[in-house]
C-alpha positions as CSV (number, residue, x, y, z in Angstrom):
1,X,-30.0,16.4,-50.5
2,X,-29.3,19.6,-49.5
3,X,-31.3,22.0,-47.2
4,X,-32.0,21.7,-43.2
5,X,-31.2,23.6,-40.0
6,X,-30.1,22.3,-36.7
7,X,-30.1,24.6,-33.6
8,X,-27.8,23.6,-30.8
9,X,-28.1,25.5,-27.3
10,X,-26.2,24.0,-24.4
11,X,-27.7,24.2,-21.0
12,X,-25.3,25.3,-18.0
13,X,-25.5,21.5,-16.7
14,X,-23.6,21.0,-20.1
15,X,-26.0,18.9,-21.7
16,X,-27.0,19.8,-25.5
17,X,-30.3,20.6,-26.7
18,X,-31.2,20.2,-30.3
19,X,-34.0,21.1,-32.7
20,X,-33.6,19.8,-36.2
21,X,-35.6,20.3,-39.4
22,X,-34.3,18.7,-42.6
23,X,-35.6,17.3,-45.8
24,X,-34.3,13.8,-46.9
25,X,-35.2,12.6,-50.8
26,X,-35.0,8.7,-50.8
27,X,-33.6,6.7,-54.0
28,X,-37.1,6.7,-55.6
29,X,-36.9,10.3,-55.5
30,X,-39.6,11.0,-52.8
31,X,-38.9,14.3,-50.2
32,X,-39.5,13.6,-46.1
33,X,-39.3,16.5,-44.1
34,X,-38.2,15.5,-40.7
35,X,-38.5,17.3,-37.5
36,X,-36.4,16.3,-34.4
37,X,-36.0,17.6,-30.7
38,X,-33.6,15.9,-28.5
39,X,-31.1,15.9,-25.8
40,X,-27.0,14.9,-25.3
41,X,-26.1,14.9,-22.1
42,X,-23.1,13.0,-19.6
43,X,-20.1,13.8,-18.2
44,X,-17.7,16.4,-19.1
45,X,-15.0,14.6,-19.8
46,X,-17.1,12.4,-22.4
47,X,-18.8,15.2,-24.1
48,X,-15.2,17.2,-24.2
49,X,-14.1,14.5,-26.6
50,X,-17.2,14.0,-28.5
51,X,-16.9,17.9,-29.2
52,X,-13.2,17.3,-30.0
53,X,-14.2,15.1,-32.9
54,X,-13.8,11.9,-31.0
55,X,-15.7,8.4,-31.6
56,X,-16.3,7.4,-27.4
57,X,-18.8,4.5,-26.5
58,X,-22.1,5.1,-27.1
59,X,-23.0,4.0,-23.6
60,X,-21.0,6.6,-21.8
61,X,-23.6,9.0,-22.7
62,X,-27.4,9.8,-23.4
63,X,-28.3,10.5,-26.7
64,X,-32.2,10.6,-27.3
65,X,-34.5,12.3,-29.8
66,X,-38.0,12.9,-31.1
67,X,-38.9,12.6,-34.5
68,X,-41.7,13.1,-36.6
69,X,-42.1,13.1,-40.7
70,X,-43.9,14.7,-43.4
71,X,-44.3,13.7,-47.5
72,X,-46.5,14.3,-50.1
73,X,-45.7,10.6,-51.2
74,X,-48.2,8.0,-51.5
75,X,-45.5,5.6,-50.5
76,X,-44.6,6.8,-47.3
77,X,-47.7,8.4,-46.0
78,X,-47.5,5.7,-42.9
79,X,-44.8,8.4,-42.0
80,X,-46.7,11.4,-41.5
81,X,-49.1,9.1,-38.6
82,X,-46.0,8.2,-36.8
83,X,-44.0,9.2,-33.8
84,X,-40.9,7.9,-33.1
85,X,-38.0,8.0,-30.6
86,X,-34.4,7.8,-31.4
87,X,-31.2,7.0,-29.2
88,X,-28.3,8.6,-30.9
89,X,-24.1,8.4,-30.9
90,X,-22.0,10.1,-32.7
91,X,-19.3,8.7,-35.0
92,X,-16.8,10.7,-37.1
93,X,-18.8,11.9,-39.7
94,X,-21.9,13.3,-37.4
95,X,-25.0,11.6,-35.7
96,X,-26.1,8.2,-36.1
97,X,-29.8,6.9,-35.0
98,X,-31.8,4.1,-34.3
99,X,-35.5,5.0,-34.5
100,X,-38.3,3.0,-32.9
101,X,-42.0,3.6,-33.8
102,X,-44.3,4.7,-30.1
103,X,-47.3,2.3,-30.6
């Protein structure tokens, strides 16, 4: 689904900051705005070839996010209750997470 804005701003340390606002539409048709802060960070050599498009172990870095959700949907109104943390890698084709509910 189209529609979403990420912000990138990179800190003189080098590591990445990111703000994200997107909309997702799962395949029963309901829309879940998401809202993510984060931060990519480790050393230059790593992130140089993460920026070059290059797939580098996840563990040679820090990747971590924020994340919190919005819908109208009956469904997946547990969402909009919920905050949750992500740690994050990047492959070829752009950021991959696993998010963890914070009880």
């Amino acid at each position: 689904m189209e529609g979403g804005s990420d912000w990138h701003s990179v800190r003189r340390d080098g590591a990445t900051l990111l703000d994200v606002r997107l909309n997702l539409k799962t395949d029963d048709g309901a829309l879940i705005g998401v809202t993510y802060k984060g931060i990519r960070q480790g050393p230059p050599e790593i992130i140089a070839r993460l920026e070059g498009g290059e797939v580098v172990d996840p563990e040679s870095y820090y990747f971590r996010i924020n994340q919190m959700f919005e819908t109208a949907s009956e469904k997946y109104a547990w969402l909009n209750n919920i905050l949750a943390i992500g740690a994050g890698h990047r492959v070829a084709d752009g950021p991959v997470y696993s998010l963890f509910e914070v009880l």
